[in-house]
DOMIKE-166965 format. One line per 5 residues: number of its first residue (from 1); their letters; for each residue y, x, z of N, C-alpha, C. Coordinates in pm, 1 decimal. Layout:
residues N
NUM	a	Y X Z Y X Z Y X Z; ...;
//
This chain:
residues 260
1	xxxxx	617.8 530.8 1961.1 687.4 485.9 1838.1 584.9 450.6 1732.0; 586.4 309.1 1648.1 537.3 306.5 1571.3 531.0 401.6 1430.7; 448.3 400.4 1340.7 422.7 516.9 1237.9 516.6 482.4 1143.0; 602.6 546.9 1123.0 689.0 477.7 1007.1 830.0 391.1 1062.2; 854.8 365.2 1166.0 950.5 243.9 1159.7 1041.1 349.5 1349.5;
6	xxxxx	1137.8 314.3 1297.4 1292.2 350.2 1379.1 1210.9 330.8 1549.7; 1307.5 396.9 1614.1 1284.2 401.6 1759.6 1310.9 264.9 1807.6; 1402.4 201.1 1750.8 1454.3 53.6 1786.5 1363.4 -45.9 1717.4; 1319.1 -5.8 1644.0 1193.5 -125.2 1625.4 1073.6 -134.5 1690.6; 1035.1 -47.5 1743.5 886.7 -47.5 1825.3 926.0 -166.4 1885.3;
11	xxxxx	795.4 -246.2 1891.2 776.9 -337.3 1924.2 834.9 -429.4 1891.7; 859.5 -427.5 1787.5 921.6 -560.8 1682.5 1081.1 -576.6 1754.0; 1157.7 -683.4 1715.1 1273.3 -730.9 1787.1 1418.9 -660.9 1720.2; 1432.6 -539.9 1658.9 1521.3 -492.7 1587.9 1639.0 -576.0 1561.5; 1685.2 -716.3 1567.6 1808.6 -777.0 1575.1 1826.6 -749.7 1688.1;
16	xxxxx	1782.2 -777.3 1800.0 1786.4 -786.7 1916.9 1837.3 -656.2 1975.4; 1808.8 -562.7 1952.1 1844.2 -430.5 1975.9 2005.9 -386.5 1917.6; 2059.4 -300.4 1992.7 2176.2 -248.2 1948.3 2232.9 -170.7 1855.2; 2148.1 -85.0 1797.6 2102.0 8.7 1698.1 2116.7 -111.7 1569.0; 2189.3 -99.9 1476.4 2178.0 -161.4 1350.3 2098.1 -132.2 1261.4;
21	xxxxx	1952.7 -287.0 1165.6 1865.3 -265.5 1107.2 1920.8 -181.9 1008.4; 1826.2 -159.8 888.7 1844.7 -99.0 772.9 1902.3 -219.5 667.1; 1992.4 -197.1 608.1 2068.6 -317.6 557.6 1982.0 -291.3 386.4; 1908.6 -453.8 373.4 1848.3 -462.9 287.3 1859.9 -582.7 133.1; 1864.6 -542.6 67.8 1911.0 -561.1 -108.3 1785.2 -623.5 -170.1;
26	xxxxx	1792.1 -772.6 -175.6 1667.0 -833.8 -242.6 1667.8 -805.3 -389.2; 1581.2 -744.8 -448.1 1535.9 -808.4 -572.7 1397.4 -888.5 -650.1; 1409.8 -1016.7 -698.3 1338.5 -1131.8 -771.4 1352.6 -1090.0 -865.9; 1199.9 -1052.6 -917.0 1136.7 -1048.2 -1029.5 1155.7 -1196.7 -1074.5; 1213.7 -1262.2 -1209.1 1112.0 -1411.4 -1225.1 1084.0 -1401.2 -1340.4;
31	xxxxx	935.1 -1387.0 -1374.9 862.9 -1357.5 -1515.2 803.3 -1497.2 -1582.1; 796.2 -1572.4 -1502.0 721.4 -1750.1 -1551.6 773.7 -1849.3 -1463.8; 677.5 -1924.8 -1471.4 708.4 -2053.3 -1388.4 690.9 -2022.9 -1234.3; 709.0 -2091.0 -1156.3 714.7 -2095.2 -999.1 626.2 -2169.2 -975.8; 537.8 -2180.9 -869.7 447.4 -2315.4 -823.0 485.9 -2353.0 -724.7;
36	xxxxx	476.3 -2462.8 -685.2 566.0 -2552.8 -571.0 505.4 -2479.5 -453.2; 395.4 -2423.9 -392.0 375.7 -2334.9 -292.4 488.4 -2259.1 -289.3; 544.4 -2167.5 -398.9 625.3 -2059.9 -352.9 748.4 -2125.0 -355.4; 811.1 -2224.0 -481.9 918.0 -2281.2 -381.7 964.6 -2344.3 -251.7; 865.8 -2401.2 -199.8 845.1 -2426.9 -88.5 854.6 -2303.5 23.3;
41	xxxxx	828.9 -2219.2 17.9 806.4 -2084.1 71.5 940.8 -2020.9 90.6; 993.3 -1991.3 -89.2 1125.9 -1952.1 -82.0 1254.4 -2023.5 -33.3; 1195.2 -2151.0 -19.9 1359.7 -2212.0 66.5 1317.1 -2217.7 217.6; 1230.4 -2195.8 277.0 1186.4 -2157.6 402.4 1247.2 -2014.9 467.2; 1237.5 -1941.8 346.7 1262.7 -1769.6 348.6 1433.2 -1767.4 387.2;
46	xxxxx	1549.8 -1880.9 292.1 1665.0 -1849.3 354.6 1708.4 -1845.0 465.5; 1603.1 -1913.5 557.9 1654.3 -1969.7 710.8 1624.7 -1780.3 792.2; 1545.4 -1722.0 711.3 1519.3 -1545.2 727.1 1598.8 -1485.1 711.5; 1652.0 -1516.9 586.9 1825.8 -1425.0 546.4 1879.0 -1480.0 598.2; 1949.8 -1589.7 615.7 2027.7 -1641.3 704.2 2031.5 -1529.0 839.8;
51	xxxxx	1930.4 -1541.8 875.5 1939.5 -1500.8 1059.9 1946.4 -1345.5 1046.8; 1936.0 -1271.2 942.2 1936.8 -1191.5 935.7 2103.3 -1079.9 963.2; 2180.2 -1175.6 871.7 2347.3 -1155.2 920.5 2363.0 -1052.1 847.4; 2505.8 -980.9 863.9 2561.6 -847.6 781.4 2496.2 -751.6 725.9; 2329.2 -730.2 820.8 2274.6 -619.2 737.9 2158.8 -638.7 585.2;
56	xxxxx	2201.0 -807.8 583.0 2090.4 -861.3 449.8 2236.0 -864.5 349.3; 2269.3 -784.0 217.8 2284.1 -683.2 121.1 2351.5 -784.4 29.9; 2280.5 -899.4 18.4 2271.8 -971.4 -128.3 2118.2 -925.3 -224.0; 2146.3 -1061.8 -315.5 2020.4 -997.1 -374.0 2065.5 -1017.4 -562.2; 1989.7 -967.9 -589.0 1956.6 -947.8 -772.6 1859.9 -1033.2 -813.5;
61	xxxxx	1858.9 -1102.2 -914.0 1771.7 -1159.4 -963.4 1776.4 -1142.5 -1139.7; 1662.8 -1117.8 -1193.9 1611.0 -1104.3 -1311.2 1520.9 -1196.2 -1402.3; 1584.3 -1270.7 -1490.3 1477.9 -1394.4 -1561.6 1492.3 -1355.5 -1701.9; 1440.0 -1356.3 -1809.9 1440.1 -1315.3 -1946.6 1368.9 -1289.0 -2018.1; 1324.8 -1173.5 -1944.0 1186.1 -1085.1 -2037.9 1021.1 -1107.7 -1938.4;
66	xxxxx	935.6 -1112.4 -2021.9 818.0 -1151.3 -2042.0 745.9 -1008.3 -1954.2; 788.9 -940.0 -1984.7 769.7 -770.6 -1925.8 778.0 -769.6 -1836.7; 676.7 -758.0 -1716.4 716.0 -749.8 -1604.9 842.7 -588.8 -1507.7; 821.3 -472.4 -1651.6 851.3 -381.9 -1564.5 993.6 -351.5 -1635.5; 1025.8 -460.5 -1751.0 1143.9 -417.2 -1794.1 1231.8 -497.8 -1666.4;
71	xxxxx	1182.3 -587.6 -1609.9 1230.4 -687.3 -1523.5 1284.0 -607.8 -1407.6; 1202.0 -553.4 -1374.4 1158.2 -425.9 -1259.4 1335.4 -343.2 -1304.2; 1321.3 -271.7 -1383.7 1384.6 -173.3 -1416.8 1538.1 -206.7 -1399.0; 1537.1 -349.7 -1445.1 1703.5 -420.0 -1461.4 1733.0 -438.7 -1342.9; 1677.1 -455.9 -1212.3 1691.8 -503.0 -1102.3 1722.1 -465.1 -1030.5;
76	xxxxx	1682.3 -297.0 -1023.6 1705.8 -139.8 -954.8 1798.5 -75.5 -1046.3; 1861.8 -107.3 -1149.9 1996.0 -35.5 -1199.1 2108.5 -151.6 -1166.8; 2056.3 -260.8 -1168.1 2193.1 -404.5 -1100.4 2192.7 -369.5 -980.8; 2157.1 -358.7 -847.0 2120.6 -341.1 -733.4 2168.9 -186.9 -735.8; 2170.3 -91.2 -778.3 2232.2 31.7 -747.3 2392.9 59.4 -719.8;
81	xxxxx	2478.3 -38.5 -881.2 2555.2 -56.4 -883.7 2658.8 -102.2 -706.7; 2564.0 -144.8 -633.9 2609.4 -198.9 -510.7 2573.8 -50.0 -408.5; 2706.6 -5.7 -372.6 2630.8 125.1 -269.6 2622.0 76.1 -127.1; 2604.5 -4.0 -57.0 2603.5 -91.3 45.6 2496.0 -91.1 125.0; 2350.8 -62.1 73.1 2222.8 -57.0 111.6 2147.2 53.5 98.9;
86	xxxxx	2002.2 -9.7 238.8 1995.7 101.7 261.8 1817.3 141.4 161.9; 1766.3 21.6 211.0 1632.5 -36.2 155.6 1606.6 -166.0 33.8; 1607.5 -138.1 -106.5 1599.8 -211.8 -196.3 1413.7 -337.1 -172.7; 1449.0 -417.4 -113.8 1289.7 -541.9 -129.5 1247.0 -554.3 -275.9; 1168.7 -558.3 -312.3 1127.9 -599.6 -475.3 1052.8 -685.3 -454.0;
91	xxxxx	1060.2 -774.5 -470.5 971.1 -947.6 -479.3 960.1 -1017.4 -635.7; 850.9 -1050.9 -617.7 837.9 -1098.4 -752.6 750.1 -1240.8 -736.8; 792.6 -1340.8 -845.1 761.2 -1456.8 -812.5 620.5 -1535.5 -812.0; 500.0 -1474.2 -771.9 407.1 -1530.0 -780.2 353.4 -1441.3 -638.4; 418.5 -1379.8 -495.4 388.6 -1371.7 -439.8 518.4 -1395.2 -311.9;
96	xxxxx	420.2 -1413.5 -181.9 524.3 -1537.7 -82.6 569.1 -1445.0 24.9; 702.2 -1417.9 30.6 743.0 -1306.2 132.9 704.0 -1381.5 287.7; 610.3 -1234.9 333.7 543.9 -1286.2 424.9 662.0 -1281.6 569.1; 639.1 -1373.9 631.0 708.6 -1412.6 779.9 771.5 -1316.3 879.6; 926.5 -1252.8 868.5 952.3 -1163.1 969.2 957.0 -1053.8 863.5;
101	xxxxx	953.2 -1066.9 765.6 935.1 -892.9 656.6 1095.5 -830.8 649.9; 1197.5 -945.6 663.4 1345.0 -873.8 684.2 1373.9 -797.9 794.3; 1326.3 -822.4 904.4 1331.7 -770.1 1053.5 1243.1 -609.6 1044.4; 1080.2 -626.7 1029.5 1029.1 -543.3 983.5 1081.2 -454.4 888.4; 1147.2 -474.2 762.5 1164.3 -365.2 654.4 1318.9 -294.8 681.4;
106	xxxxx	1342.9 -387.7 847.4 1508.4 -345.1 896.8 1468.2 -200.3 989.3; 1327.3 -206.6 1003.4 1283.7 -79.0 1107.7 1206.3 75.7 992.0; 1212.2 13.0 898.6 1125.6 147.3 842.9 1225.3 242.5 807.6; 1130.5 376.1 796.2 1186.8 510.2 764.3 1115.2 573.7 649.0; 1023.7 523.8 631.1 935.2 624.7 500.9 1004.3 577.9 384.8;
111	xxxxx	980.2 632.7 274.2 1032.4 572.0 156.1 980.6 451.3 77.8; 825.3 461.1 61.6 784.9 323.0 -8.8 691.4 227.7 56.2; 721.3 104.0 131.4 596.2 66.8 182.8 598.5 -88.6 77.4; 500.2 -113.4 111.2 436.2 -238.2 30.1 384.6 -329.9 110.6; 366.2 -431.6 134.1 284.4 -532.1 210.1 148.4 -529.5 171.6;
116	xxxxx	59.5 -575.2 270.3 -75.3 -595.4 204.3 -78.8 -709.9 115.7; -166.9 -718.3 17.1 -171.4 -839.9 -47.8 -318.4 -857.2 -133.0; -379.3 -953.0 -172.1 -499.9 -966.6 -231.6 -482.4 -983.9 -375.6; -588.8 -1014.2 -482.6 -599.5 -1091.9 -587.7 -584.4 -1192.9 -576.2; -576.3 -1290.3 -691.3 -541.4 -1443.4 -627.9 -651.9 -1530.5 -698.8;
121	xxxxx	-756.0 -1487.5 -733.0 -879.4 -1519.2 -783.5 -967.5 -1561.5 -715.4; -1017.3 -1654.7 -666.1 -1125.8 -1700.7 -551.3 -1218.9 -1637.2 -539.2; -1296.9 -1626.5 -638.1 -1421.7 -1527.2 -659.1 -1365.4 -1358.3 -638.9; -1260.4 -1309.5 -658.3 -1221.9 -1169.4 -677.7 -1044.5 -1152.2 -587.3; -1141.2 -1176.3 -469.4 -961.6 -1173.6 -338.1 -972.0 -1035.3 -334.4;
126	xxxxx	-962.6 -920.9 -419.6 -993.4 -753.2 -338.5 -856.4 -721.8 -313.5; -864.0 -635.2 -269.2 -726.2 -577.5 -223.2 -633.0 -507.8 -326.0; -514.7 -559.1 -319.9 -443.7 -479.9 -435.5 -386.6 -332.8 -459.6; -338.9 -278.1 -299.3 -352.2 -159.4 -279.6 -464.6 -85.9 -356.4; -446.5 84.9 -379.1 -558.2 142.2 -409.1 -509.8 267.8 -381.3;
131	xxxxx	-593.4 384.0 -425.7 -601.2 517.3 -384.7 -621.9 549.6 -543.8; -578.9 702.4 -561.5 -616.0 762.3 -666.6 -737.2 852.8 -616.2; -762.8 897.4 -710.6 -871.6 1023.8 -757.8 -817.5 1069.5 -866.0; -731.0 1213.9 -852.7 -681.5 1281.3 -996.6 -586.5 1144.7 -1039.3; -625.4 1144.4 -1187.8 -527.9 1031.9 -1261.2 -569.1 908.1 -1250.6;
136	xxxxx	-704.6 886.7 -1197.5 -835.4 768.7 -1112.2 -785.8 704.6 -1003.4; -742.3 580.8 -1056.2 -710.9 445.6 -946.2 -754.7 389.8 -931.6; -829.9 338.6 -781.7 -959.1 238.2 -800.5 -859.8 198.7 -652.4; -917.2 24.8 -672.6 -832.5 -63.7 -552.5 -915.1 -33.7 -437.7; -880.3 -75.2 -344.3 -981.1 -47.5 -211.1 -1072.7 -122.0 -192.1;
141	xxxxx	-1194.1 -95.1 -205.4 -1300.3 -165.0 -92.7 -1301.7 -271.2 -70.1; -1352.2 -367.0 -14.2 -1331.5 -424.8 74.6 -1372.1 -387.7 226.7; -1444.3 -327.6 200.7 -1461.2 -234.8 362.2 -1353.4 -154.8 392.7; -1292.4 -88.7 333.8 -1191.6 20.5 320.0 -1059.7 -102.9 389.6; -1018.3 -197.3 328.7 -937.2 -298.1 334.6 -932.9 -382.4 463.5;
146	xxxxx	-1040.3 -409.8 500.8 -1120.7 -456.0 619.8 -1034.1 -377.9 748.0; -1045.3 -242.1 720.9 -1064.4 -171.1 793.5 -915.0 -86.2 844.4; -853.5 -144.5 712.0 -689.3 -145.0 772.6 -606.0 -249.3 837.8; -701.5 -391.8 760.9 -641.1 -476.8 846.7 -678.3 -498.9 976.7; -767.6 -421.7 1037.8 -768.8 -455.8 1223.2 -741.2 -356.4 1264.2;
151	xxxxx	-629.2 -265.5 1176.7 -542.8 -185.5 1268.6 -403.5 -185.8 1175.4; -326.0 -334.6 1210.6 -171.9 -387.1 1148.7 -102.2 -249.0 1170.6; -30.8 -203.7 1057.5 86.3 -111.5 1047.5 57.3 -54.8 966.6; 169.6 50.7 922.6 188.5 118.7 810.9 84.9 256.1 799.8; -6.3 267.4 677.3 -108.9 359.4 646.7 -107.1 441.2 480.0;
156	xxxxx	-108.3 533.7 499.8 -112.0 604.9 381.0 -201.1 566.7 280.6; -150.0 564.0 164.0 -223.2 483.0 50.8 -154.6 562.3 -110.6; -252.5 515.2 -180.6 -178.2 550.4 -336.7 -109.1 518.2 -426.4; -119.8 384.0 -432.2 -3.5 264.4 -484.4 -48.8 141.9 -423.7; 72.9 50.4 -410.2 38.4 -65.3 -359.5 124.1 -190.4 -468.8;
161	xxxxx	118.5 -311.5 -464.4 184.4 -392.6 -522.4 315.2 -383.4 -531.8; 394.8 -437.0 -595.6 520.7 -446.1 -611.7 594.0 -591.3 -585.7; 489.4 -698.0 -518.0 527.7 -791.7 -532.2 592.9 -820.9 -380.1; 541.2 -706.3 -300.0 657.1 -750.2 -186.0 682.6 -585.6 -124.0; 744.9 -546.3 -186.6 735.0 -347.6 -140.5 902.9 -331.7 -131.5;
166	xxxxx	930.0 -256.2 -10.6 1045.6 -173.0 26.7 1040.6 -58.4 -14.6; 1171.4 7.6 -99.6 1209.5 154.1 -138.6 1317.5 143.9 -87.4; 1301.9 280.2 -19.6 1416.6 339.9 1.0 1502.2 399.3 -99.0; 1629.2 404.4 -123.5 1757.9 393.3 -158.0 1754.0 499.5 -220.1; 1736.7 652.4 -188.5 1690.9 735.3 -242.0 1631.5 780.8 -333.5;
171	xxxxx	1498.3 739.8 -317.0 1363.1 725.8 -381.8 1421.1 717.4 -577.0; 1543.6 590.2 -549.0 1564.3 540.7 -655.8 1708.4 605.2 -702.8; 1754.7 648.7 -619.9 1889.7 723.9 -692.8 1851.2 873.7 -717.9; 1775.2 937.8 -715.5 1747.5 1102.8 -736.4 1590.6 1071.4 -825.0; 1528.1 1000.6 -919.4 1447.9 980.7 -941.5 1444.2 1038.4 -1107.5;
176	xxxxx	1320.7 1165.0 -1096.5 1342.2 1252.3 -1219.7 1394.6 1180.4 -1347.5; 1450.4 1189.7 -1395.8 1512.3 1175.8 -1549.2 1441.2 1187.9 -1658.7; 1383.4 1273.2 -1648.9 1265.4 1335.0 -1746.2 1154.3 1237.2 -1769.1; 1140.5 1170.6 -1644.7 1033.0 1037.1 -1636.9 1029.9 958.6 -1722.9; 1177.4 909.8 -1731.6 1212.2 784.0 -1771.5 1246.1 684.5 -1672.8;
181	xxxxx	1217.8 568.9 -1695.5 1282.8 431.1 -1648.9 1149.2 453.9 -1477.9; 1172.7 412.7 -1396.0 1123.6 364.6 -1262.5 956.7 327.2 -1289.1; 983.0 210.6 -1392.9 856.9 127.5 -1408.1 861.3 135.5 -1548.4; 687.3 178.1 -1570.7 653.6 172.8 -1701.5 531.2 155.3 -1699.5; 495.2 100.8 -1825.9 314.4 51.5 -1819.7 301.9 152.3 -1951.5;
186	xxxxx	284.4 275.4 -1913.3 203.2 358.6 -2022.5 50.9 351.9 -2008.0; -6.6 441.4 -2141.1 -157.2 407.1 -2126.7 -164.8 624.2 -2130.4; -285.5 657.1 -2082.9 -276.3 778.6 -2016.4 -446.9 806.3 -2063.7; -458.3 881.0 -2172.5 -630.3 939.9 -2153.7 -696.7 796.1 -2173.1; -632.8 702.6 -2251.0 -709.3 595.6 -2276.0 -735.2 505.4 -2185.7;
191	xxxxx	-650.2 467.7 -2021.4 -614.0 420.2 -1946.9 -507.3 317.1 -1945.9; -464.3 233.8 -1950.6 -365.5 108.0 -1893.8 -309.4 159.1 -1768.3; -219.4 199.6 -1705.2 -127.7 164.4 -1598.7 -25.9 85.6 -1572.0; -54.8 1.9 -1464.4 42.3 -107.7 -1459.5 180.1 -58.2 -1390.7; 306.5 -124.1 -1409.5 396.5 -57.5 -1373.5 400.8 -33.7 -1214.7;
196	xxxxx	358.0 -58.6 -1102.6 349.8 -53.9 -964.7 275.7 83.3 -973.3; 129.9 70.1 -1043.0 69.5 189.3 -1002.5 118.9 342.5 -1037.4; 210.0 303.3 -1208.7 296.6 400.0 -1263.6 399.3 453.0 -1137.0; 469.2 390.9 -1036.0 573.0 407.3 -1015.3 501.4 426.5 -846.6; 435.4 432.1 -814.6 395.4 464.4 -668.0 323.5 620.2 -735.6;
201	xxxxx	234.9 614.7 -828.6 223.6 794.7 -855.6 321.5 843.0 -882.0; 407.0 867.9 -947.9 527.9 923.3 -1013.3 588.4 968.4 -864.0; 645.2 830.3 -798.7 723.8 864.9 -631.9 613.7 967.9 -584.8; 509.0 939.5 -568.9 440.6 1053.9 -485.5 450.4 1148.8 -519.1; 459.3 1213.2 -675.2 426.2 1321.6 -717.8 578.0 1400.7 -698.8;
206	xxxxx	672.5 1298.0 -629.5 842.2 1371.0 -652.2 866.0 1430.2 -496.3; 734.6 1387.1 -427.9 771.3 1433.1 -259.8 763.7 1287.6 -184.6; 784.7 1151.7 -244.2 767.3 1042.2 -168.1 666.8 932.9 -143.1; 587.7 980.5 10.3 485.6 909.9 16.1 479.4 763.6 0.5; 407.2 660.2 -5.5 397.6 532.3 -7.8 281.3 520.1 88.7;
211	xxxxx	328.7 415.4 150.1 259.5 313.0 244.3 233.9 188.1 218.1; 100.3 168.6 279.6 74.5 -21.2 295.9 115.3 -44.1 421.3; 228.9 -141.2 468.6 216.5 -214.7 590.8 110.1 -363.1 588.0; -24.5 -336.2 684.9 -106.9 -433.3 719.6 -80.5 -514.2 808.4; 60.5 -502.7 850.8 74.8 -606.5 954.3 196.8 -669.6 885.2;
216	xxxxx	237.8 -684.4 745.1 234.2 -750.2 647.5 165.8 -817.7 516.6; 113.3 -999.0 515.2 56.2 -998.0 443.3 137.9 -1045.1 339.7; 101.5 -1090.7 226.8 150.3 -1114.5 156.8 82.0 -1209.3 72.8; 136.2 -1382.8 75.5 59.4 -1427.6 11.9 45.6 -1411.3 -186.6; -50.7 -1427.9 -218.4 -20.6 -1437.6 -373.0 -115.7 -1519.8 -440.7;
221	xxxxx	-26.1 -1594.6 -566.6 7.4 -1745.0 -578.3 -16.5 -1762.3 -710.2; -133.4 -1841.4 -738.7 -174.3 -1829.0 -872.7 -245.4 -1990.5 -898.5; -358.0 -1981.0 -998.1 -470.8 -2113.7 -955.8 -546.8 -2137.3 -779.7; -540.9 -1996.8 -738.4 -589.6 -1980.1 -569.8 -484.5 -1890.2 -481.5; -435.5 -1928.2 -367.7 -361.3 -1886.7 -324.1 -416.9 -1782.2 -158.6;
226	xxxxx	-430.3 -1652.1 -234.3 -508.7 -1568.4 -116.1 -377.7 -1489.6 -12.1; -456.8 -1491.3 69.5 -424.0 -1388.8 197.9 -492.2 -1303.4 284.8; -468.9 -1323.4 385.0 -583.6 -1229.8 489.5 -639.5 -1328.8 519.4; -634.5 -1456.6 554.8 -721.7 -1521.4 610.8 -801.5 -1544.1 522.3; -789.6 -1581.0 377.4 -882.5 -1630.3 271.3 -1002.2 -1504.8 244.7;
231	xxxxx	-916.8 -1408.2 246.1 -1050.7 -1300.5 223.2 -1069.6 -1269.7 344.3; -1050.7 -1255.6 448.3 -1146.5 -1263.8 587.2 -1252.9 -1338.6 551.2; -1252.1 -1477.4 523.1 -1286.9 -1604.2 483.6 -1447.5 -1564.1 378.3; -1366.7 -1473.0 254.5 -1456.8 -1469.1 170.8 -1596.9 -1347.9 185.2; -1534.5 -1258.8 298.9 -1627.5 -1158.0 317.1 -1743.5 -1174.7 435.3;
236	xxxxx	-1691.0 -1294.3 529.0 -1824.3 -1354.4 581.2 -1924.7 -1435.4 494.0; -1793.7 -1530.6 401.1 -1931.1 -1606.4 322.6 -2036.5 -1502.9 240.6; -1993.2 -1415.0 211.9 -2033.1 -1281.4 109.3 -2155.6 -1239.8 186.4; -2123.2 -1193.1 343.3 -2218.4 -1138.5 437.0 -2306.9 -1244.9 461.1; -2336.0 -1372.7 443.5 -2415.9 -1456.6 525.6 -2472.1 -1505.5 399.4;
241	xxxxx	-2382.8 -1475.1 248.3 -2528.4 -1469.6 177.1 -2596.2 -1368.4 130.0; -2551.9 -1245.8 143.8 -2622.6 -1146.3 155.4 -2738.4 -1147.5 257.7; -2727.9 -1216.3 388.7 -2844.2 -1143.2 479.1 -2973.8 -1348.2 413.7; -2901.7 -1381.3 380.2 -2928.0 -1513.1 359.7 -3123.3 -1467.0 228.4; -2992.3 -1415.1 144.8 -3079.2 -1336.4 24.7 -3193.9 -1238.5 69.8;
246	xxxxx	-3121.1 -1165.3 182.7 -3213.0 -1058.2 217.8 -3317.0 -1104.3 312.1; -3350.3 -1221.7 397.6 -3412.2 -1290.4 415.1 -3509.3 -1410.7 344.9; -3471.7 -1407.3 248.2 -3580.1 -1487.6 169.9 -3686.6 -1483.3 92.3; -3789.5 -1569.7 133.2 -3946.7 -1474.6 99.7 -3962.4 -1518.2 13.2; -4002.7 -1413.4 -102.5 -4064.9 -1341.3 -233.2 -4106.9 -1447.0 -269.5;
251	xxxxx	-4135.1 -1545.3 -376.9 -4185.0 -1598.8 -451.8 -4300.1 -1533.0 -513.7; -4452.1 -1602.0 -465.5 -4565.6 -1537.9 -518.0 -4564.2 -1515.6 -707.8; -4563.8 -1412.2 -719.8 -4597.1 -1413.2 -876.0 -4703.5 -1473.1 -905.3; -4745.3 -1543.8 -1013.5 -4868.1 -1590.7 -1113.2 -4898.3 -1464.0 -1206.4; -5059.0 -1479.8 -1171.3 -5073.2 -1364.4 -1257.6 -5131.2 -1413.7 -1397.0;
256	xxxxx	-5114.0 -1328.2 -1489.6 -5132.8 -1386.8 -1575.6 -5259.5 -1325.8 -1708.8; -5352.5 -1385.5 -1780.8 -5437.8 -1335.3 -1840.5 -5383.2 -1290.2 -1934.4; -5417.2 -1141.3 -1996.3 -5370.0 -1076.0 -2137.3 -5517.2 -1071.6 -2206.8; -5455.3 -1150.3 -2282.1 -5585.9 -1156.3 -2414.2 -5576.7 -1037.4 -2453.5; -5747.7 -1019.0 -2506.2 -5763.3 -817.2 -2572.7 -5776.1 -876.2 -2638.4;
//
């Protein structure tokens, strides 16, 4: 059995199987404009819901506020209102739901997984996932990152994006009170937290782990549009000028006379 995902999903195929997926509840973030990549993308994506049938939910969509996490917040109290589902999607519009993620997020069992996904910066593709230390969030590596993606599936992590992440149903109906709202961008000890990273510590700290699935990517869509292949891409060019550098001979210094 895969780590994380139903007896009927091993090995992908979960329509196919008799066992009914996890019936799943889209919600669209839309905070700005769209770029024709992701529309293009998203009318590709219905032919996904489509095939998906009785156990795809309906979805929510949110346009208004500038805030990304008030957006967040409206989306998971509209979407509750519906008791029908089992796994809430959170998508947000500057990243491209990656290929097969309805089928996939029809097999999981943990409470929060996230897709992998990069920066969308050419120069700065790192991984968006990260790990804490104490109240210390630092993104992964790229070695660290590397090193999940050539082993695809779901891996324990500290927060991951929100731009293509499954919660379970739960997660979000028993979720302390005392907190506040789901998603919040407080600042902490003179820290910024963005609302994803707010809301993947908080779940952890209530009993619910979060996961990255690496055998989800996730594109994300900006002036550069990264994935796994682009930063695959960028960490050879990285390595070949590193050994490039580390091969190149010293430039003789001139020495030079100091007048006494």
């Amino acid at each position: 059995m895969l780590a994380g995902l139903r007896d009927d999903a091993a090995g992908g195929g979960v329509l196919a199987g008799h066992v009914t997926p996890n019936r799943i509840k889209l919600g669209l973030s839309i905070y700005g404009s769209v770029s024709g990549d992701w529309l293009i993308a998203w009318m590709q994506f219905q032919a996904e819901i489509a095939a998906y049938g009785k156990s795809y939910r309906g979805m929510t969509l949110m346009k208004g506020s500038c805030y990304v996490h008030m957006n967040s917040n409206q989306l998971v109290a509209a979407a509750l209102e519906d008791d029908t589902w089992d796994y809430f999607l959170h998508l947000q519009d500057d990243q491209i739901p990656p290929e097969g993620v309805l089928e996939r997020v029809g097999g999981y069992t943990d409470p929060v997984v996230g897709a992998m996904t990069f920066g969308r910066v050419m120069e700065h593709q790192q991984a968006v996932p990260g790990r804490f230390d104490g109240f210390n969030f630092a993104r992964l590596s790229d070695e660290d990152a590397e090193r999940l993606m050539d082993q695809p599936g779901l891996h324990p992590i500290g927060a991951t994006s929100l731009g293509c992440t499954a919660i379970r149903r739960d997660v979000l109906e028993t979720w302390n009170p005392d907190l506040g709202p789901w998603f919040q961008v407080p600042t902490w000890d003179g820290r910024s937290w963005g609302e994803d990273v707010w809301f993947c510590y908080q779940a952890a700290q209530q009993g619910w782990p979060v996961y990255v699935d690496t055998a989800l990517v996730s594109p994300h869509v900006g002036a550069w549009k990264s994935d796994g292949r682009t930063f695959r891409a960028r960490l050879v060019h990285d390595r070949r000028l590193r050994e490039l550098q580390a091969n190149e001979p010293a430039e003789p210094r001139e020495s030079v006379a100091v007048a006494r």
